[in-house]
Backbone as ProteinMPNN parsed JSONL, in Angstrom:
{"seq_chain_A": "XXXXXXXXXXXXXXXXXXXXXXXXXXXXXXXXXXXXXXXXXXXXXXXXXXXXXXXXXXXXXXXXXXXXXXXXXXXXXXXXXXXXXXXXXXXXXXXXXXXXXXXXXXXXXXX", "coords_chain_A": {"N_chain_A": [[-3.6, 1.842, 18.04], [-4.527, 3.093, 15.23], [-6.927, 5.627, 14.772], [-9.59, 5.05, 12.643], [-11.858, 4.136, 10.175], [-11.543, 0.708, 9.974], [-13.308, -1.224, 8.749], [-13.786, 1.079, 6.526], [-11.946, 1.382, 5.692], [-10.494, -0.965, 4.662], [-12.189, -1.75, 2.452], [-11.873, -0.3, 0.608], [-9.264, -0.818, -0.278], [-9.639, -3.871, -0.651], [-10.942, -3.285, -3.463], [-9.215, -1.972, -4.841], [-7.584, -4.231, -5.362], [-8.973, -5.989, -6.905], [-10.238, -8.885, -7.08], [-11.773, -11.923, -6.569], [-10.876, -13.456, -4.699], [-11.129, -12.788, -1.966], [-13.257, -13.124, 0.772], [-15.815, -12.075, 2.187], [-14.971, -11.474, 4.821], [-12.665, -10.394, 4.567], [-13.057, -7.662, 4.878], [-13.141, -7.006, 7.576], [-11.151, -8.456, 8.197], [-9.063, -7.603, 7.334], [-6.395, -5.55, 7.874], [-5.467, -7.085, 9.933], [-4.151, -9.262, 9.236], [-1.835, -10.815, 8.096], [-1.231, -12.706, 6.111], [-3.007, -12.182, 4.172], [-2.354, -8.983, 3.429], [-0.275, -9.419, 2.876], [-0.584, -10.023, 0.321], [-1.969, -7.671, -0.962], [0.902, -6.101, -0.72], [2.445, -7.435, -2.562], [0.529, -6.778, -4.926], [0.814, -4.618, -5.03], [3.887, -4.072, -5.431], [3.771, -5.355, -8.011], [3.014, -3.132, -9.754], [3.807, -1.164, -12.533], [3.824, 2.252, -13.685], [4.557, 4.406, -15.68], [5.756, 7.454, -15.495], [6.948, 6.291, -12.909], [7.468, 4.204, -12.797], [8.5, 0.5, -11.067], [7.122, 0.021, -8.255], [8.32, -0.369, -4.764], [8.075, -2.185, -1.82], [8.722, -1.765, 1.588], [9.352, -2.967, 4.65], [10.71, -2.456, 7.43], [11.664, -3.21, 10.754], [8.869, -1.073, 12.898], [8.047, 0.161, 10.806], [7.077, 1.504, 7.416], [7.873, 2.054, 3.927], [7.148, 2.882, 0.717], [8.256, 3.354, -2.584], [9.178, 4.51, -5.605], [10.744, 2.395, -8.179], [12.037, 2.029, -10.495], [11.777, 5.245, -11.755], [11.038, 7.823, -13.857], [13.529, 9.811, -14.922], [14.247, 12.318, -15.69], [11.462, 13.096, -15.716], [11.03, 13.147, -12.628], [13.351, 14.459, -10.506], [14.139, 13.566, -8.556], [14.251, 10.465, -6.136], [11.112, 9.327, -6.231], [9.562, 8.956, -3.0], [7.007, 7.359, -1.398], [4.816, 7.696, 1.285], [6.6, 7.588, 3.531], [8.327, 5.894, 5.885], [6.435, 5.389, 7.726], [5.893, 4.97, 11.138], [4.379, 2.772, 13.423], [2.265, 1.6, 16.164], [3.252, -1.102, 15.449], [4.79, -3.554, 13.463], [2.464, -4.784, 11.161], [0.791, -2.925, 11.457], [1.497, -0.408, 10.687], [2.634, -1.437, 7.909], [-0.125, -1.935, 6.756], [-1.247, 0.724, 6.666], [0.295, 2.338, 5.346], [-0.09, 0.708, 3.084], [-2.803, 1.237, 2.593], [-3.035, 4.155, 2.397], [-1.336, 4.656, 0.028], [-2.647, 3.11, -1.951], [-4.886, 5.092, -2.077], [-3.514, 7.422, -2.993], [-2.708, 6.216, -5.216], [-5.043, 5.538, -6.877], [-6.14, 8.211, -7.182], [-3.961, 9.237, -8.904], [-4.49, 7.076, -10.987], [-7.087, 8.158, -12.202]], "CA_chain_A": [[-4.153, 1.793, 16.707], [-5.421, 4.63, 14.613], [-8.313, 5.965, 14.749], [-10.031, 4.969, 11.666], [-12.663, 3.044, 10.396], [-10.765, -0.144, 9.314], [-13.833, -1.653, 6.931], [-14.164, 1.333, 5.186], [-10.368, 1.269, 4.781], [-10.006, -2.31, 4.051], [-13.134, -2.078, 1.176], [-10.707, 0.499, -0.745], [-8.185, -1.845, -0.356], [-10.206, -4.998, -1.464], [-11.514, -2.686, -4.299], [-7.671, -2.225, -5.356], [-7.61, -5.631, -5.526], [-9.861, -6.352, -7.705], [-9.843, -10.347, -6.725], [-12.803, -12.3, -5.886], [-10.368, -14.408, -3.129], [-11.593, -12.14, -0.723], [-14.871, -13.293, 1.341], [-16.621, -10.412, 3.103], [-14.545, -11.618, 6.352], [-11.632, -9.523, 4.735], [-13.256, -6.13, 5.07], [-13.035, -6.823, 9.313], [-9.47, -8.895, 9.212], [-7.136, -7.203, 6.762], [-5.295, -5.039, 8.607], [-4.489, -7.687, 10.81], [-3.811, -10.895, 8.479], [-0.397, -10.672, 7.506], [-1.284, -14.03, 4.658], [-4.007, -10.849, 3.033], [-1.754, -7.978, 3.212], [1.064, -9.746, 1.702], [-1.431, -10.09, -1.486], [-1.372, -6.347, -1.48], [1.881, -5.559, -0.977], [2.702, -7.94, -4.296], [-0.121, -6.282, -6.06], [1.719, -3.173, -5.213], [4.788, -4.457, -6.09], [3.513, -5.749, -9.561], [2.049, -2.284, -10.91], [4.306, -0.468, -13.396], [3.345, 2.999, -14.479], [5.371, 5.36, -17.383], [6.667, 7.628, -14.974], [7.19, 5.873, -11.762], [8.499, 2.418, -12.503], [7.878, -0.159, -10.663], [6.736, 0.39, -6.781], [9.379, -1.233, -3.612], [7.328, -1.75, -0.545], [9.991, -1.757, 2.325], [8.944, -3.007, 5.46], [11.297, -2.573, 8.916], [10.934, -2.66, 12.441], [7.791, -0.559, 12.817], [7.991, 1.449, 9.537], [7.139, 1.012, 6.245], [7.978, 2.745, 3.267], [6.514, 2.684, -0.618], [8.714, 3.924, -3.131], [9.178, 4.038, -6.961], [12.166, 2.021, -8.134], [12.838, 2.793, -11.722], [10.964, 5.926, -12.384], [11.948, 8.468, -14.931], [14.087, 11.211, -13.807], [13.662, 13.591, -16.817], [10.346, 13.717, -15.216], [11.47, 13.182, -11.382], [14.484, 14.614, -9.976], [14.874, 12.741, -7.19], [13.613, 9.338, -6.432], [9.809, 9.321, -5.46], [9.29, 8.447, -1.997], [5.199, 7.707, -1.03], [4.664, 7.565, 2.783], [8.076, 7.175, 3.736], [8.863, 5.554, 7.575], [5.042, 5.361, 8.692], [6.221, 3.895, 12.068], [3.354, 2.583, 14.236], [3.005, 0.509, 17.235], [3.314, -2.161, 15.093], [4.59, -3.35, 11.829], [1.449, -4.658, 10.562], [-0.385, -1.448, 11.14], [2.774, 0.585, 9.627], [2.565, -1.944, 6.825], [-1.103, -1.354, 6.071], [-1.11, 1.581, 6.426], [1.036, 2.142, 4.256], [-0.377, 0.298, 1.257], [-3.857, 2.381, 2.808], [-2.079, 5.765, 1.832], [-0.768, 4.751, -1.417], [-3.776, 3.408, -2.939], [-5.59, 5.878, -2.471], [-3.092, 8.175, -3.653], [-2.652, 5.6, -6.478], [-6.31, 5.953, -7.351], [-6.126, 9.894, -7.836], [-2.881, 9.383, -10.22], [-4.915, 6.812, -12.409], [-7.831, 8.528, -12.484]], "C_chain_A": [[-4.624, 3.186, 16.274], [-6.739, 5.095, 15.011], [-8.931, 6.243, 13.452], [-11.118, 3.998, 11.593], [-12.105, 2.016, 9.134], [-11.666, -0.961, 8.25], [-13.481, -0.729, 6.412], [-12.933, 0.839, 4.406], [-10.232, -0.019, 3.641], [-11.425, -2.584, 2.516], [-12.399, -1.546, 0.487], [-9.734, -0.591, -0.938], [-8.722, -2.77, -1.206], [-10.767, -4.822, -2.829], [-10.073, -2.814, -5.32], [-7.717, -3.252, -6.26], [-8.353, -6.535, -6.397], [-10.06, -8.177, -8.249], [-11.365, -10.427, -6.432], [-12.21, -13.195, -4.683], [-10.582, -13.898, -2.227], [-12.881, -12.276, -0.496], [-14.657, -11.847, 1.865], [-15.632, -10.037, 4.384], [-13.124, -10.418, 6.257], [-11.76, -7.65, 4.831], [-12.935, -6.2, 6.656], [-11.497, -7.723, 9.378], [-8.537, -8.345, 8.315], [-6.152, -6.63, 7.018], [-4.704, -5.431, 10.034], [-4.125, -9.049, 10.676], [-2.445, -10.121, 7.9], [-0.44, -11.735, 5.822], [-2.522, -12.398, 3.567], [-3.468, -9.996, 2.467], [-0.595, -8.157, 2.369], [0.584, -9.964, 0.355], [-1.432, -8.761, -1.605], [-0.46, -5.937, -1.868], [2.9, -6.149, -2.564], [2.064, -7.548, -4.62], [0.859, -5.038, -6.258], [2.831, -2.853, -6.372], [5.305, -4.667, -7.703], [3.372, -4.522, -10.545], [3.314, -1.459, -11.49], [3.715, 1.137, -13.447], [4.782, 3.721, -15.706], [6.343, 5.781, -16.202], [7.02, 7.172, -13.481], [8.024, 4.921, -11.303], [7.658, 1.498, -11.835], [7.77, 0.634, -9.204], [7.254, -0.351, -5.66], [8.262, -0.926, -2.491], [8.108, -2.521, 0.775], [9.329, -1.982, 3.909], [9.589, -3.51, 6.646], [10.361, -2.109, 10.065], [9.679, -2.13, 12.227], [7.527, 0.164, 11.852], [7.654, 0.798, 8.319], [7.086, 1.906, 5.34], [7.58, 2.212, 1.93], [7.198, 3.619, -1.761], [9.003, 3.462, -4.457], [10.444, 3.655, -7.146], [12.479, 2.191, -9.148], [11.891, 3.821, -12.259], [12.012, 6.926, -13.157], [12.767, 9.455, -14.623], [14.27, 12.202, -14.638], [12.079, 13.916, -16.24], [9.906, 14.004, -13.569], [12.816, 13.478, -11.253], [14.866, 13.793, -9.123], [13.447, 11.474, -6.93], [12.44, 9.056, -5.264], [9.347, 8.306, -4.18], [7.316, 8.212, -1.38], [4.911, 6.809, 0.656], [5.37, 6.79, 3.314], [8.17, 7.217, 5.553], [7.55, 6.123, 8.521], [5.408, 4.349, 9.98], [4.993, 4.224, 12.89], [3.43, 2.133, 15.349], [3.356, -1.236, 16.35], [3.803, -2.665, 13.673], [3.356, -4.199, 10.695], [0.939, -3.956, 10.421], [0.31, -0.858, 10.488], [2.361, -0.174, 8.331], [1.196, -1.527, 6.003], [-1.549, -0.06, 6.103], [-1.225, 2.551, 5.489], [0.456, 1.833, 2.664], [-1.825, 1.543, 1.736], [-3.875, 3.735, 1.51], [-1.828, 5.692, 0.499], [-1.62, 4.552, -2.474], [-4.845, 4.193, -2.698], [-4.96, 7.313, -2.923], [-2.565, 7.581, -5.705], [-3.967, 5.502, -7.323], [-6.843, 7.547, -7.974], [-5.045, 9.903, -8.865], [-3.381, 8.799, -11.585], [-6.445, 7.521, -12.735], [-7.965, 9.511, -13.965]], "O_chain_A": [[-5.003, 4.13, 16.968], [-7.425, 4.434, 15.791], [-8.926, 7.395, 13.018], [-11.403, 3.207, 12.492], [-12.128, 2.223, 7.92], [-11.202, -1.355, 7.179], [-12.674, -1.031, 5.533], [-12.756, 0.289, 3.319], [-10.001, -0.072, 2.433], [-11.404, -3.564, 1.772], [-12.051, -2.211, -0.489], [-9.63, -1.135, -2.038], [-8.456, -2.701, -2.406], [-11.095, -5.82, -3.47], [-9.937, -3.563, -6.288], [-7.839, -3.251, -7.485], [-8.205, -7.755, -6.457], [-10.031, -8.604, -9.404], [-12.091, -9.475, -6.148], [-12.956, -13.612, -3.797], [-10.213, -14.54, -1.244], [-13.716, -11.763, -1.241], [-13.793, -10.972, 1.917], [-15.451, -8.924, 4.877], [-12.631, -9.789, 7.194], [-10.911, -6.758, 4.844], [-12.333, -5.186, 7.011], [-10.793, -7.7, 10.388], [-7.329, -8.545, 8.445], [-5.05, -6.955, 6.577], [-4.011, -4.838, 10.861], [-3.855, -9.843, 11.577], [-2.305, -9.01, 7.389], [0.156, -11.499, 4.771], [-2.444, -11.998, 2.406], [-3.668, -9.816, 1.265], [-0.085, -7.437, 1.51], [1.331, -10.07, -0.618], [-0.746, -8.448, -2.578], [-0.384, -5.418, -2.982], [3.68, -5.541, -3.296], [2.655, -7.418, -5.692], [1.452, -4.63, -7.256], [2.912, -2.144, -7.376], [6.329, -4.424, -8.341], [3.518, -4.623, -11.763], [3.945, -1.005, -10.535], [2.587, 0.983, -12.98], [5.712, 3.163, -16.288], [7.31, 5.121, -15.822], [7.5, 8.12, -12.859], [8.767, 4.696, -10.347], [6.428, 1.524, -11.886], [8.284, 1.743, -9.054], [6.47, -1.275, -5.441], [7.708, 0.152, -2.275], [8.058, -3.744, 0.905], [8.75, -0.986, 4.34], [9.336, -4.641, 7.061], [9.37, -1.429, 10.33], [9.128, -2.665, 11.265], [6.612, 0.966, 12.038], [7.914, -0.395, 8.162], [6.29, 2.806, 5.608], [7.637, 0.983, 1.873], [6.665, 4.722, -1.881], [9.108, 2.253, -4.663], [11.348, 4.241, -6.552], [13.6, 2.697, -9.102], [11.161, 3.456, -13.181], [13.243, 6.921, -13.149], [12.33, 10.038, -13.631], [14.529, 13.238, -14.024], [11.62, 15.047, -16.4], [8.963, 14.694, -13.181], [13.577, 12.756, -11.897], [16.014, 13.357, -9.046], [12.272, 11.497, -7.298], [12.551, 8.749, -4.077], [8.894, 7.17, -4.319], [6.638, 9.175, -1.021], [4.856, 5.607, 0.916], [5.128, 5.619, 3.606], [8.105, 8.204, 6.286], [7.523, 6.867, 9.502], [5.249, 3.132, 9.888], [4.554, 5.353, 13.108], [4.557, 2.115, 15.846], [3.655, -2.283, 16.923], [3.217, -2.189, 12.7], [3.511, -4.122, 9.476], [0.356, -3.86, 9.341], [-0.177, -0.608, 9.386], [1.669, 0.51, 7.577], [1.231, -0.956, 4.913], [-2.464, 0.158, 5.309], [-2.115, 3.249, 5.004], [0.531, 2.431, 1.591], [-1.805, 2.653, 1.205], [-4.396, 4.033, 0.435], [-2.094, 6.66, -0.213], [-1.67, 5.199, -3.52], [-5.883, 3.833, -3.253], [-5.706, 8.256, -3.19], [-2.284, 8.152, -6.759], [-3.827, 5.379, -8.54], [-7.627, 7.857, -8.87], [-5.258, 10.674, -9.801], [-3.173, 9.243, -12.715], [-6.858, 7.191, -13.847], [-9.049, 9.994, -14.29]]}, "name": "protein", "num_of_chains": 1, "seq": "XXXXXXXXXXXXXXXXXXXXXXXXXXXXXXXXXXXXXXXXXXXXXXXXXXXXXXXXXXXXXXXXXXXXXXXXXXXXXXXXXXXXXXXXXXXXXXXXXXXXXXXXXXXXXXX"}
């Protein structure tokens, strides 16, 4: 496993999320409920922006990748990859990861 501290992580996350279906219990199990994380990775999934498109969240073997699927390419050349083949020991941890990384790089873009 990483070496992180998985509440704080998982409060950004649940913050994301901006749901009340999350008891408290999901700050200590989300990065290892697969039924939680899959509510991320569709939030993910769901968000649009201008130039990005929508957001593919690709999840093999131990890797997982987060990438824009119709973004603009007058304003991207090439098609925006965001923490591309995080392989872990595991693909739950790759998976959250994963979304980890993105929203909080998705939090500095809407800011």
């Amino acid at each position: 496993m990483l070496n992180m501290n998985y509440k704080l992580c998982n409060m950004l996350i649940c913050d994301f999320m901006k749901e009340n279906y999350y008891d408290g219990s999901c700050y200590d199990e989300l990065h290892k409920d697969w039924n939680l994380l899959m509510k991320v990775v569709e939030r993910i999934e769901s968000i649009h922006h201008n130039d990005h498109g929508y957001f593919g969240v690709y999840i093999h073997s131990n890797a997982c990748t987060i990438q824009g699927t119709k973004f603009r390419s007058d304003k991207m050349p090439e098609i925006p990859v965001y923490y591309s083949d995080i392989t872990l020991t595991s693909k739950i941890e790759s998976t959250w990861h994963a979304c980890f990384q993105f929203i909080e790089w998705y939090n500095k873009l809407t800011v």
